[in-house]
C-alpha positions as CSV (number, residue, x, y, z in Angstrom):
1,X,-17.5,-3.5,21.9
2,X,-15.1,-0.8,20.9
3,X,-12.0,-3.0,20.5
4,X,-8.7,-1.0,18.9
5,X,-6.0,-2.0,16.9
6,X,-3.3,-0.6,19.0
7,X,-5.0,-2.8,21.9
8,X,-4.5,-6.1,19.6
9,X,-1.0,-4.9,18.8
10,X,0.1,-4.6,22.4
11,X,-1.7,-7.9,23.0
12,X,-0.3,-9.9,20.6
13,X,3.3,-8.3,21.7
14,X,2.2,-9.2,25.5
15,X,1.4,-12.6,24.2
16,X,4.9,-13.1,22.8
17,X,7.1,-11.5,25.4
18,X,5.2,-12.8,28.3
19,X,6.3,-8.8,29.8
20,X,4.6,-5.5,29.8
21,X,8.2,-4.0,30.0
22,X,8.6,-5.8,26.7
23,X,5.9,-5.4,25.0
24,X,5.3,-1.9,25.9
25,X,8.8,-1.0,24.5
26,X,8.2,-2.6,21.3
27,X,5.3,0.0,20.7
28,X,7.3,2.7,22.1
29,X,4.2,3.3,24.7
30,X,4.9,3.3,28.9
31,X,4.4,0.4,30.8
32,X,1.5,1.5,32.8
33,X,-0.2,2.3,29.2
34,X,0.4,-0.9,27.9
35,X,-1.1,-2.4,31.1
36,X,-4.0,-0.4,30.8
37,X,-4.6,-1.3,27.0
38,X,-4.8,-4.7,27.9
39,X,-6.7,-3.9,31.0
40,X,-9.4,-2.3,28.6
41,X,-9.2,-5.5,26.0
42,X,-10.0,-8.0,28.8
43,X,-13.2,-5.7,30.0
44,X,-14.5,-5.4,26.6
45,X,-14.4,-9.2,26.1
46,X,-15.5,-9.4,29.3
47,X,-12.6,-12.3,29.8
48,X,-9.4,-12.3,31.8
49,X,-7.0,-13.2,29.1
50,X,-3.5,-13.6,30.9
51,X,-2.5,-15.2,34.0
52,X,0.0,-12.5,36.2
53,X,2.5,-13.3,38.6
54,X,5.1,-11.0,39.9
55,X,7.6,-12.7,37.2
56,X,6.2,-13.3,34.1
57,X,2.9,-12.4,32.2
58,X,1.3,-15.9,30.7
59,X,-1.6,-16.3,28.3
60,X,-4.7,-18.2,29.4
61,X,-6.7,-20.4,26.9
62,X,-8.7,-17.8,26.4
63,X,-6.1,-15.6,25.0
64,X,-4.4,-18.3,22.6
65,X,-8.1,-18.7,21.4
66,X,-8.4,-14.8,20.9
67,X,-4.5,-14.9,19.2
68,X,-5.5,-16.3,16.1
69,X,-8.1,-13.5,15.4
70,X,-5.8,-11.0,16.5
71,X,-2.8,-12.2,14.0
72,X,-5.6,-11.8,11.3
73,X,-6.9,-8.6,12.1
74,X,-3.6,-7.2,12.5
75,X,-1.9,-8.2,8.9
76,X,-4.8,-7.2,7.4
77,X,-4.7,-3.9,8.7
78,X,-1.0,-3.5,8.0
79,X,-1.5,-5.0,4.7
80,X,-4.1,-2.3,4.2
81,X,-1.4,0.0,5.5
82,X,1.4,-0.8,3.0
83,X,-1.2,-0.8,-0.1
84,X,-2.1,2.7,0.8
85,X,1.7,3.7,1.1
86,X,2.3,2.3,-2.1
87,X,-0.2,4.0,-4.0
88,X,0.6,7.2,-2.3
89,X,4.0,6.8,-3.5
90,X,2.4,5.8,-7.2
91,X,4.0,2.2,-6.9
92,X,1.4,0.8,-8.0
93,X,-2.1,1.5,-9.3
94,X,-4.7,1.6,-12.3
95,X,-6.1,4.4,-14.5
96,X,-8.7,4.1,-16.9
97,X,-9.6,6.8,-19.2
98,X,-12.2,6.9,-22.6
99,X,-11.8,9.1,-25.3
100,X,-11.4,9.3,-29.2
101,X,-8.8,6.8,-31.1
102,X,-7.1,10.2,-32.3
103,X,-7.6,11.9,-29.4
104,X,-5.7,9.5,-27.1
105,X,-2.9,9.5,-30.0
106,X,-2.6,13.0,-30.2
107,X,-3.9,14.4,-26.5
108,X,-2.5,11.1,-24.1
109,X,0.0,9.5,-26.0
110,X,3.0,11.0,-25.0
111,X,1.6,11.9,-22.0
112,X,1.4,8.3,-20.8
113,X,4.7,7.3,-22.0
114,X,6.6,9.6,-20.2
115,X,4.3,9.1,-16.5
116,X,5.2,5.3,-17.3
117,X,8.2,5.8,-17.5
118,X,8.3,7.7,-14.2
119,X,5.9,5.5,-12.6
120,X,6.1,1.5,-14.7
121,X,3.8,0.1,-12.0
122,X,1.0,2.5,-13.0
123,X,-1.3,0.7,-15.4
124,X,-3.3,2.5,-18.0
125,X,-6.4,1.0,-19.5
126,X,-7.6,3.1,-22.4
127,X,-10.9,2.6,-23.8
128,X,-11.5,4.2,-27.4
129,X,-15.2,5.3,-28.0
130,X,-17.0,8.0,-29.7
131,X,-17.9,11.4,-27.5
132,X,-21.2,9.7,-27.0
133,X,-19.9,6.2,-25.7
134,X,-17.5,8.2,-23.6
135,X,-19.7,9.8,-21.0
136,X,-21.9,6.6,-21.0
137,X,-18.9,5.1,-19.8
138,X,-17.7,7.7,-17.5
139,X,-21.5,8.0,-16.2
140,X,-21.4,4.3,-15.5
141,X,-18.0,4.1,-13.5
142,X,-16.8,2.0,-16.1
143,X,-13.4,4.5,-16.7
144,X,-12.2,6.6,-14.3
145,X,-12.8,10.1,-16.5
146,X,-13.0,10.9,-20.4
147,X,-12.3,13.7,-22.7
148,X,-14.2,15.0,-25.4
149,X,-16.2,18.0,-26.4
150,X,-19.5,18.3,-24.7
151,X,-21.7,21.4,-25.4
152,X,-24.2,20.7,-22.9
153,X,-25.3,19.7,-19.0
154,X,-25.7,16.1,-19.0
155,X,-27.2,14.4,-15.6
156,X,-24.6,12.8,-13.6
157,X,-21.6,14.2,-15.2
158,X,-19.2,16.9,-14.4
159,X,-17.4,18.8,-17.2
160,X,-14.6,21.2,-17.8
161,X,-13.0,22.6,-20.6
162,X,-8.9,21.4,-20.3
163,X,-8.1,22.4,-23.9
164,X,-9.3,24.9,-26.4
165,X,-7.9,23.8,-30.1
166,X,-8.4,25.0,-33.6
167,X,-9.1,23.3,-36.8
168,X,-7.2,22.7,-39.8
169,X,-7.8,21.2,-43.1
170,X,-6.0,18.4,-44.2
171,X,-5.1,17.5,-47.7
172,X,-3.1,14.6,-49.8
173,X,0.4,15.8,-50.7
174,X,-0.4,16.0,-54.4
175,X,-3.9,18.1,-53.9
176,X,-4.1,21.7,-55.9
177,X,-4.4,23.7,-52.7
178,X,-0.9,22.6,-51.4
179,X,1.3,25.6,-52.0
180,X,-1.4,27.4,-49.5
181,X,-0.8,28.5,-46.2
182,X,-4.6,28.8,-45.3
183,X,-7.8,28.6,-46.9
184,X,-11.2,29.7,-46.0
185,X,-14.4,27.7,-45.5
186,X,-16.5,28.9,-48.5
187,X,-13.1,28.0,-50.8
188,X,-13.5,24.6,-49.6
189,X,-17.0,23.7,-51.0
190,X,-14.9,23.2,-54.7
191,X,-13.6,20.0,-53.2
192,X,-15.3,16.7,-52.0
193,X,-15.6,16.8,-48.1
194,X,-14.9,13.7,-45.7
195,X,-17.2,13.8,-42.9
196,X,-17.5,12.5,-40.0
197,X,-20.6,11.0,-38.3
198,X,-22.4,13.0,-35.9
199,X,-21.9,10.9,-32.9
200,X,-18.4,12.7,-32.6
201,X,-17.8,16.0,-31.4
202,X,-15.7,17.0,-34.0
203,X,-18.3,16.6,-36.8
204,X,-21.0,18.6,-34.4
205,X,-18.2,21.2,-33.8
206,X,-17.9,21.8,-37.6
207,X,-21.5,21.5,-38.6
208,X,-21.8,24.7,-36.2
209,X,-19.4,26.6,-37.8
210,X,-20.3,25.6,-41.4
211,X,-24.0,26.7,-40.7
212,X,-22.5,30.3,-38.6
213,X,-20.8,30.6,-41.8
214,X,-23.9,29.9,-44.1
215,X,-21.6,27.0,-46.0
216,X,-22.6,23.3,-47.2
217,X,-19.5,21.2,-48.3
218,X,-20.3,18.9,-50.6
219,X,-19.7,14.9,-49.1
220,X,-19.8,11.7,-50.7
221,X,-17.8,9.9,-48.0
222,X,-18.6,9.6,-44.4
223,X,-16.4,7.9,-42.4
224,X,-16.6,6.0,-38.5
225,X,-13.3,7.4,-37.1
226,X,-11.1,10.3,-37.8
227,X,-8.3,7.0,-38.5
228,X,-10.5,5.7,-41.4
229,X,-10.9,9.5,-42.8
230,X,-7.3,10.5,-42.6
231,X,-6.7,7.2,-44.3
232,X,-8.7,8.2,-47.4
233,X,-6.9,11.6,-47.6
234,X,-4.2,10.1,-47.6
235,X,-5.5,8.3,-50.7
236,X,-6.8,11.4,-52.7
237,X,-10.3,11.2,-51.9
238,X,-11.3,14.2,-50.3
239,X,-10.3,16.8,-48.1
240,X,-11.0,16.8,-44.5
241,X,-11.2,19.4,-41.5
242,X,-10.1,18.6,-38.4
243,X,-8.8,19.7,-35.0
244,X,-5.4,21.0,-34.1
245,X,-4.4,17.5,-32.1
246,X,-5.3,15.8,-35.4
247,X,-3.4,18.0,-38.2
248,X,-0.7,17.0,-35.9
249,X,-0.8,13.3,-36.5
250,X,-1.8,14.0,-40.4
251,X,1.2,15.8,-41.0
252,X,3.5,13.0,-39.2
253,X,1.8,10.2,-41.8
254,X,2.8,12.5,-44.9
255,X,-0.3,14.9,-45.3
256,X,-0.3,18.6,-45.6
257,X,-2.3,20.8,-43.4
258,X,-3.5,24.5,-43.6
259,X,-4.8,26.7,-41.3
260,X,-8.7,27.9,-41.7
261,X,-9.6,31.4,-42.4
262,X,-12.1,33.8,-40.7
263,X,-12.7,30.6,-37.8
264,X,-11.6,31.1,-34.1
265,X,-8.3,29.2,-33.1
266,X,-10.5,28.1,-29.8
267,X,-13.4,27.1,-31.7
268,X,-13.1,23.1,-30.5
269,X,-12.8,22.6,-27.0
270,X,-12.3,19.7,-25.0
271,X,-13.6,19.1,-21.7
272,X,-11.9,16.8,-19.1
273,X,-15.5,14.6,-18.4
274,X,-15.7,12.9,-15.0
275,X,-18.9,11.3,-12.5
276,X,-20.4,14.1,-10.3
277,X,-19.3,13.5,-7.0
278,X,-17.0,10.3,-8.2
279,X,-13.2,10.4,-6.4
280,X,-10.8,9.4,-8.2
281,X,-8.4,6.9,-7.0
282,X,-4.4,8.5,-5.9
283,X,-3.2,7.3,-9.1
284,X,-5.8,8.5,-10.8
285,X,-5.8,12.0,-9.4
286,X,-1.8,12.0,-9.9
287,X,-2.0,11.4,-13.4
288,X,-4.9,14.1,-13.8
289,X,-2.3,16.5,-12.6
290,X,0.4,16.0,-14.7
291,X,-2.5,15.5,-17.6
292,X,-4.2,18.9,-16.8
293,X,-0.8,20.8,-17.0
294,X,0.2,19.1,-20.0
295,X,-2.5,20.2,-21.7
296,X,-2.2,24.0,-20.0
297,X,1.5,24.1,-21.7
298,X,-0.1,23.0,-25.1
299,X,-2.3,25.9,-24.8
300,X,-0.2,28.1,-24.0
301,X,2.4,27.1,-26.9
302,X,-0.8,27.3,-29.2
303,X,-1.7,30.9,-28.2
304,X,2.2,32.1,-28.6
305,X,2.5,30.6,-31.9
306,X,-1.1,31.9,-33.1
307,X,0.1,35.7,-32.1
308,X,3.9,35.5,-33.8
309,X,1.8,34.0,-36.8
310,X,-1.2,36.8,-36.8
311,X,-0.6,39.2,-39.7
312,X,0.0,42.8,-38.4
């Protein structure tokens, strides 16, 4: 049995009109095709479903038993209908993402803000986890997609790099080094270091570079989240190094930032981390868009001000 929609549309127009002329000019379909839709339905029931007479078209009891399952089948499928139309046109719909409690203030922040207030029935469900956590989570299908900095192939998982970012140092307001403009690595090891623990990528970015660079920085302090460790700078306790995203926020709570000497301004990047072979709902995929070229004009801003800035 091969029964089609448009068949239980013209029959339950039939049923109400009691006229093919009627019913096939509701559907915008010719008479004779609307005769032969029906024709069809009745075959592949194998019942005759209306009585004919030369003046009127009048439903049998087999039919009114048949309407009920029709009605259904048909507002479901036009419910089905309107849902897609509506999240094609972003009325409504869910996103969820995972990523870093400073990444999502500094990287999807403002990003978010400005889509909901383009799109208010989008809803965004943000989950905050380590690098780790993230592509556990993206790997499970428990967000929609993550970003963080992954330096390997990991099973299951997709990655690309969406952002290439720096690092700065960030210092208290009253530290020694704050009439400087940049400092390098080796200049650093005076000062007590706040680390991070390695589960983030920003503290296995660093420990790279530190060990390219042959330099240990002395640490008394490690700290869970980049929140926590720009907290105690804040305080006086340490000096801390960090990505560009981050310097951003440090300097908005009243910290200073310099730039790092002799360490590439690409040196951290950020990969956009989704499920191989996943697809994304619509809203999801819309938001990726405006997300991915976001982050493209950050980059590009970055680059320009790096060049007007490079001595020479």
């Amino acid at each position: 049995m091969n029964i089609t929609f448009r068949q239980l549309r013209i029959f339950l127009e039939l049923f109400e009109t009691g006229s093919f002329t009627a019913a096939a000019a509701r559907l915008h379909v010719t008479q004779s095709a609307a005769s032969k839709m029906i024709a069809e339905l009745e075959s592949q029931l194998n019942l005759v479903l209306f009585d004919r007479s030369t003046r009127r078209v009048t439903p049998n009891d087999a039919a009114r038993e048949f309407h009920a399952f029709a009605v259904d089948v048909v507002a479901t499928m036009q419910t089905a209908t309107r849902s897609v139309e509506e999240l094609i046109s972003l009325e409504r719909g869910k996103v969820s993402i995972a990523a870093s409690p400073l990444m999502i203030y500094g990287l999807l922040a403002d990003v978010i803000a400005d889509y909901r207030t383009r799109y208010p029935g989008i809803q965004f469900e943000l989950h905050e986890l380590s690098t780790d956590q993230t592509v556990e989570s993206v790997r499970a299908g428990t967000v929609d997609f993550g970003l963080g900095a992954i330096d390997m192939r990991i099973p299951g998982i997709q990655s690309e790099v969406v952002l290439e970012d720096g690092m700065r140092v960030v210092i208290d307001a009253a530290h020694p080094l704050n009439r400087r403009a940049s400092v390098a690595l080796k200049e650093l090891a005076a000062w007590n270091h706040i680390s991070l623990r390695n589960f983030y990528s920003v503290r296995r970015s660093l420990d790279l570079i530190l060990a390219s660079q042959g330099v240990t920085l002395p640490s008394a302090i490690e700290a869970g989240t980049l929140t926590a460790a720009l907290g105690l700078v804040r305080r006086g306790a340490g000096v801390l190094i960090v990505p560009g995203y981050a310097a951003t926020i440090a300097e908005q709570w009243g910290m200073r930032t310099l730039a790092l000497r002799g360490v590439s301004p690409t040196v951290h990047q950020i990969s956009l981390i989704q499920r191989s072979q996943a697809r994304p709902s619509v809203s999801t995929r819309h938001f990726l868009d405006v997300l991915l070229t976001r982050l493209a004009q950050r980059g590009a801003a970055k680059t320009a001000l790096s060049r007007a800035t490079r001595p020479g």
